[in-house]
C-alpha positions as CSV (number, residue, x, y, z in Angstrom):
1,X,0.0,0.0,0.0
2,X,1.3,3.0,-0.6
3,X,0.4,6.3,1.2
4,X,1.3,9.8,1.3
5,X,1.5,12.7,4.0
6,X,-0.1,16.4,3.7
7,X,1.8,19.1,6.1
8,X,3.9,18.1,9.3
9,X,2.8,21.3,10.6
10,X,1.7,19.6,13.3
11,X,4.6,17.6,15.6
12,X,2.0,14.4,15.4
13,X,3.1,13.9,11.8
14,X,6.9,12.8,12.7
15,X,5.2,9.7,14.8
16,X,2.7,8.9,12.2
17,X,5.4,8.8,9.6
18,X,7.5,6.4,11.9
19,X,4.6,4.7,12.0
20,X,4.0,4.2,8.7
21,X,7.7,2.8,8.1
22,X,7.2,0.1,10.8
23,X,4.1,-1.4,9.1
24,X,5.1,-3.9,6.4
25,X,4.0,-3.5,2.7
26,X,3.6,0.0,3.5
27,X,5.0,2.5,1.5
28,X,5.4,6.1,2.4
29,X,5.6,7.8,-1.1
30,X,6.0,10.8,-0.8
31,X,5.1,14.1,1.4
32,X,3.8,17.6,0.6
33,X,3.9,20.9,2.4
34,X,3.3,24.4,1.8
35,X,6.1,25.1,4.1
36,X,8.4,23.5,1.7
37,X,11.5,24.0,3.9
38,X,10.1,21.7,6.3
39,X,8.4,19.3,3.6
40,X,11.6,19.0,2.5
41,X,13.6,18.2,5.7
42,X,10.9,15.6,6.6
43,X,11.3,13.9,3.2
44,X,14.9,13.7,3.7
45,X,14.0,12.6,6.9
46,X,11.7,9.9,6.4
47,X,13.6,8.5,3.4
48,X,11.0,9.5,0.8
49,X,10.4,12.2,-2.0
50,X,9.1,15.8,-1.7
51,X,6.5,17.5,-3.5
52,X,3.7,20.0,-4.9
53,X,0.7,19.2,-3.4
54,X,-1.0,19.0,-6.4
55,X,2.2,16.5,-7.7
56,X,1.4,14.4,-5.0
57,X,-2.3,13.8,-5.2
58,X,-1.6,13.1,-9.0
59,X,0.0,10.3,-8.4
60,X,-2.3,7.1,-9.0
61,X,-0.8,4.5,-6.8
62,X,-1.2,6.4,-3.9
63,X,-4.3,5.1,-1.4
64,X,-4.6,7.3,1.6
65,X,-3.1,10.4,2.9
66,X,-2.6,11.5,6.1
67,X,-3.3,15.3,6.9
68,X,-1.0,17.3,9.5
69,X,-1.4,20.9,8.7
70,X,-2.3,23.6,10.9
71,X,-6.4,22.8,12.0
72,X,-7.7,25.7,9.6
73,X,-6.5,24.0,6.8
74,X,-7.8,20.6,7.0
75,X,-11.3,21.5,4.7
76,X,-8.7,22.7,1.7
77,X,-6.6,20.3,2.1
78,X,-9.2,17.3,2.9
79,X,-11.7,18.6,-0.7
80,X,-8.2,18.1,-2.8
81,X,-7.5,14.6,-1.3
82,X,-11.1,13.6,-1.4
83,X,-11.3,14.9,-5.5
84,X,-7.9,13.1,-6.0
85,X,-9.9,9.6,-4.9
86,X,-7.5,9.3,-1.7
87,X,-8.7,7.9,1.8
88,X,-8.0,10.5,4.3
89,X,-6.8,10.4,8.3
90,X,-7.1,13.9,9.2
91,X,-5.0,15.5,12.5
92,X,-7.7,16.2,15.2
93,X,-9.5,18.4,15.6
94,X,-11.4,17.7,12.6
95,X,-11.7,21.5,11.7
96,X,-12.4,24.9,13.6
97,X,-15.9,25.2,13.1
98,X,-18.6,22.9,12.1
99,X,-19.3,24.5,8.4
100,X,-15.8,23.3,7.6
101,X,-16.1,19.6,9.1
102,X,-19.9,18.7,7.7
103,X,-18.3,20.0,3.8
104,X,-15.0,17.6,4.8
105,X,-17.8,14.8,6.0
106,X,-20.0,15.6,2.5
107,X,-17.0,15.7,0.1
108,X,-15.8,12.6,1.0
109,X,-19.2,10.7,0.3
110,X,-19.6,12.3,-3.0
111,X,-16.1,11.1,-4.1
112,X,-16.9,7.7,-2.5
113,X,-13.7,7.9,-0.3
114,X,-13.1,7.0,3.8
115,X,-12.3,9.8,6.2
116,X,-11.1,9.0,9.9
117,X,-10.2,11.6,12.2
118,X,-6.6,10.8,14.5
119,X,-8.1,10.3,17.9
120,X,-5.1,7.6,19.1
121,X,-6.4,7.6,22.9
122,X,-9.1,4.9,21.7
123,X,-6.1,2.6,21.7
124,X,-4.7,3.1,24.7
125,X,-4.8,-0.7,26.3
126,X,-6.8,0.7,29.5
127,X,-8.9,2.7,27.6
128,X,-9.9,-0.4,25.7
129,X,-9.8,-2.5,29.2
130,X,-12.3,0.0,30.5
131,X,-14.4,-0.1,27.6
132,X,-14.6,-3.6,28.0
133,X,-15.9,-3.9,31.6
134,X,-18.3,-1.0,31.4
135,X,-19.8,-3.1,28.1
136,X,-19.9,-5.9,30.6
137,X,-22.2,-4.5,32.9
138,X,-18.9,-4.4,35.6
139,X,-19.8,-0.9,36.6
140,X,-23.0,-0.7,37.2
141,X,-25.2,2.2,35.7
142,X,-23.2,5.1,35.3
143,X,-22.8,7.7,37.3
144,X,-20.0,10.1,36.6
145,X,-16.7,11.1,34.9
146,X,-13.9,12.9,36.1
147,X,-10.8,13.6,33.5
148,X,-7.9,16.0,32.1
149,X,-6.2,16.3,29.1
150,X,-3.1,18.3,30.3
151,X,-0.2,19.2,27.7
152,X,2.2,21.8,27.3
153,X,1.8,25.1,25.7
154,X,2.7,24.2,21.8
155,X,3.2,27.6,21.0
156,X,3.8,28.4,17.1
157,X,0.3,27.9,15.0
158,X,-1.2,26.2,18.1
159,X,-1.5,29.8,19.7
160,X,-2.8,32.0,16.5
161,X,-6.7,31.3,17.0
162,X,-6.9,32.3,12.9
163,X,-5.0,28.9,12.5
164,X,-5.8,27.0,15.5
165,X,-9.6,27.9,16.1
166,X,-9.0,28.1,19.9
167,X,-6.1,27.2,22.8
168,X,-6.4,24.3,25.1
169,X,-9.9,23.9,24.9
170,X,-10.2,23.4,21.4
171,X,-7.1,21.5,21.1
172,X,-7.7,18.4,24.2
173,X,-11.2,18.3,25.2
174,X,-11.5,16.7,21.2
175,X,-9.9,13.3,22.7
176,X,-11.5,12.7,26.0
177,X,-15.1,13.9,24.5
178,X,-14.7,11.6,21.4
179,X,-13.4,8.6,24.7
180,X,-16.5,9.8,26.5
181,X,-18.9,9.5,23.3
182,X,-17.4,5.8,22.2
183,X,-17.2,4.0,25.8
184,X,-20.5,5.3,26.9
185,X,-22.2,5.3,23.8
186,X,-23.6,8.7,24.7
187,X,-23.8,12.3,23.5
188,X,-22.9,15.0,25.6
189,X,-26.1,17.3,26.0
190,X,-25.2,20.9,27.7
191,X,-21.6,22.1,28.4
192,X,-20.5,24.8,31.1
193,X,-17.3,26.2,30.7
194,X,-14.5,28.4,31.5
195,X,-11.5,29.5,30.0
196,X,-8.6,31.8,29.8
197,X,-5.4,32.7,29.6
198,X,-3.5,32.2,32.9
199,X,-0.3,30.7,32.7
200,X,1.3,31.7,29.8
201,X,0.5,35.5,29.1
202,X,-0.4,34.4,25.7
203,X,-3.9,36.1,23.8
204,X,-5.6,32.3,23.6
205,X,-6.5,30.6,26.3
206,X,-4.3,28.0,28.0
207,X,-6.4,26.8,30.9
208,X,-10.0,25.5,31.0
209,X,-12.5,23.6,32.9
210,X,-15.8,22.0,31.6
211,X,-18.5,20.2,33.5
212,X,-21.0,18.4,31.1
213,X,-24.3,16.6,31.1
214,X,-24.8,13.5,29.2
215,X,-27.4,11.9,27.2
216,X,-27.4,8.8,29.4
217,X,-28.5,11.0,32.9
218,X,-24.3,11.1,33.9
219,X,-22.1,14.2,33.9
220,X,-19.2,14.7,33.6
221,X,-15.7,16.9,34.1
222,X,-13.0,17.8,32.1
223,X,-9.5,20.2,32.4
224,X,-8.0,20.1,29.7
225,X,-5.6,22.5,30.3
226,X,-1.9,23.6,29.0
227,X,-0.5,23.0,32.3
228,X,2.4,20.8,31.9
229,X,5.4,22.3,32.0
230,X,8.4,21.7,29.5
231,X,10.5,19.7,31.9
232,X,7.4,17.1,32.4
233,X,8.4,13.5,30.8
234,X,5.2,13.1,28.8
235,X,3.3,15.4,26.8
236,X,0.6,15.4,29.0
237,X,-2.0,13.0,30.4
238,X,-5.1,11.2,29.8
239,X,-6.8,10.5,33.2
240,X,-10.3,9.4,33.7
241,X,-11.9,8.4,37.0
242,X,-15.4,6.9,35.7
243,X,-17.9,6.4,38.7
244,X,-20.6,3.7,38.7
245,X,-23.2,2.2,41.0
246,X,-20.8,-0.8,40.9
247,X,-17.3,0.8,41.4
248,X,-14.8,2.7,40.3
249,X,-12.5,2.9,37.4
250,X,-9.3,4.6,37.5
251,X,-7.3,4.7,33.6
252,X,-4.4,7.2,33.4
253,X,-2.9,6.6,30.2
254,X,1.0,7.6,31.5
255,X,1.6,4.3,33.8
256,X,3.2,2.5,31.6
257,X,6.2,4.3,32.4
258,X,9.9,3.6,34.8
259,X,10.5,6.2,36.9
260,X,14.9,5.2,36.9
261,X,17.1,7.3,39.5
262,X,21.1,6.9,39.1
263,X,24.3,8.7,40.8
264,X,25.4,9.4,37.3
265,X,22.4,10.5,35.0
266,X,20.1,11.9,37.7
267,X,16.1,11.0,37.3
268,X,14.4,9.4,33.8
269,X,11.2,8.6,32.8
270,X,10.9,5.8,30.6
271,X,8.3,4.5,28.8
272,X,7.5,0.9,28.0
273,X,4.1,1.4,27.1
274,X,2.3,0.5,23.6
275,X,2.3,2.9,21.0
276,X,-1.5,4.7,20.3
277,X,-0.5,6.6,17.2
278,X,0.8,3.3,15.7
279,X,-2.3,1.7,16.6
280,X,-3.8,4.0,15.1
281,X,-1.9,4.1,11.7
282,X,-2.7,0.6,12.1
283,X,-5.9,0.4,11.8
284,X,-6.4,3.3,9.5
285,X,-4.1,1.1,7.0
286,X,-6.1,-1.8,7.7
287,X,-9.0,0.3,6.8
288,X,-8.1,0.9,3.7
289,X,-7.3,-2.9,2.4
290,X,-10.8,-4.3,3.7
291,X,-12.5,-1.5,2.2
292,X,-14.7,-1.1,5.5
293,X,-16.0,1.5,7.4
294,X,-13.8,3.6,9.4
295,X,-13.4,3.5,13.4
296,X,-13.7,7.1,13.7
297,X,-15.8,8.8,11.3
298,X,-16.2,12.5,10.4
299,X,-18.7,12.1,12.3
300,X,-17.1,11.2,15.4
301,X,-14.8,14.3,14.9
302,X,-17.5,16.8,14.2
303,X,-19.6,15.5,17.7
304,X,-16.6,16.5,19.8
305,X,-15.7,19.2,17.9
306,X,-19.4,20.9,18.5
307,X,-18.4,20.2,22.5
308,X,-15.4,22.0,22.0
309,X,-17.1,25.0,20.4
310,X,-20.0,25.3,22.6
311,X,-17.4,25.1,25.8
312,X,-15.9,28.4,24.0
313,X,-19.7,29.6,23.6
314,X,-19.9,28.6,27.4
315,X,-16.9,30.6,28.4
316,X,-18.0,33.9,26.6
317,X,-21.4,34.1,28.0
318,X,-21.3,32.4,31.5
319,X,-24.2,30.0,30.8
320,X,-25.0,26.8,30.4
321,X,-25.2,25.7,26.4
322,X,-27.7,23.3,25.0
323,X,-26.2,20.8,22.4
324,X,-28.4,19.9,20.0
325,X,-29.1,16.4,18.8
């Protein structure tokens, strides 16, 4: 199979290309970039060719491409993939506002091609364990969620709201609402919110907290703030504490992890832990040779995209927002 890569504006595209290399019959063709210094430098990289964008999606043995670029640009970018006949996996989120992801959604089913959106934390193995029990009935009815989505300030794009469409909120409450949406099975119904900028000086915000009601009668909480600083191991967390009438389940994605201590090279955190974006990859690959439906749809990405949105909504006016089904 052979695949190629759209933008490594976003740092996400460096493990999805190692990714890509570790799969067998797997062929990463070629990248574009419309920073074409960087494009460059990653094909060099990555062992493979650089080119136009236009080069690229002219190319008839290529399958699928993967989409990296800064979040305003994933409609352009996703329209010329989907006209080109090429399977997408598209960077989360899926867009910046919900015009741009329902035309991504619509293109793609006119040109009869698959579009997944890059939500990894579904294959985390304790995401997957916890899935597994509350489908078992091992929790009882559900009663509530508490979680975070911490990372570090990505500065660059990630803080120009034209580019990004929002700070923190916008760019981690995407994963654990999509986690929320898939375990449960549920849609989240009304979103309060704050945000702002509080750590960081920056003119987006960094910190946020959002409590939400879900279709199923639970609530549930979510920070998903840019509070890690650089010197933290990981690039964040995923942490969810998920209440039921049975018990209690605890996942925190970051335990798979040594914490080593040595005279010579001080402390080190190392990970042993399975790889989510090459699960992902994975799967998304895998996709593409059965020809079936994907695991996360456009759809998927819009849903927690509109949470995202109406947290900002939330935030402005102090209220409560309705979420509409």
């Amino acid at each position: 199979m052979k695949i190629g890569m759209i933008s490594f504006a976003h740092g996400h595209a460096n493990s999805y290309a190692r990714s890509l290399l570790k799969l067998p019959g797997v062929e990463l063709v070629g990248i574009a970039d419309d920073n074409e210094e960087r494009g460059k430098a990653k094909a060099a990289e990555f062992g493979t060719e650089y080119y136009e964008l236009d080069d690229l999606l002219a190319i008839p043995e290529i399958d699928g491409v993967i989409i990296c670029s800064e979040n305003a640009k994933h409609r352009q970018f996703t329209e010329a993939a989907a006209r080109a006949g090429k399977h997408i996996l598209v960077e989360k989120p899926i867009a910046t506002t919900l015009e741009d992801a329902q035309a991504m959604i619509d293109i793609c089913k006119e040109e009869g091609v698959k579009l997944q959106v890059a939500f990894p934390c579904r294959f985390i193995p304790a995401v997957q364990q916890a899935k597994e029990a509350i489908d078992n009935g091992r929790l009882g009815r559900l009663i509530g969620i508490r979680s975070s989505n911490h990372g570090q300030n990505p500065g660059g794009w990630f803080i120009d709201p034209e580019l990004s469409g929002g700070g923190a909120v916008m760019d981690h409450t995407v994963h654990i609402v999509d986690l929320i949406r898939w375990i449960f099975d549920c849609e989240v119904t009304e979103v309060y919110a704050e945000a702002d900028s509080m750590i960081y000086g920056i003119d987006i915000d960094d910190c946020g907290l959002l409590s939400m009601a879900l279709s199923n009668g639970a609530f549930a909480t979510l920070d998903p703030s840019w509070s890690r600083p650089r010197a933290f191991p990981t690039w964040g967390d995923v942490i969810m504490q998920i209440v039921g009438t049975n018990g209690v389940i605890d996942v925190d994605a970051g335990r798979q992890k040594l914490d080593l201590y040595s005279n010579e090279q001080g402390y080190r955190h190392v990970s042993w832990g399975d790889d989510m974006d090459y699960y992902l990859i994975k799967d998304w690959v895998e996709m593409i040779a059965q020809d079936r439906e994907p695991f996360i749809t456009g759809e998927d990405g819009l849903r927690a995209l509109e949470v995202a949105l109406a947290a900002y909504q939330s935030a402005k006016s102090h209220s409560v927002v309705h979420i509409q089904d």
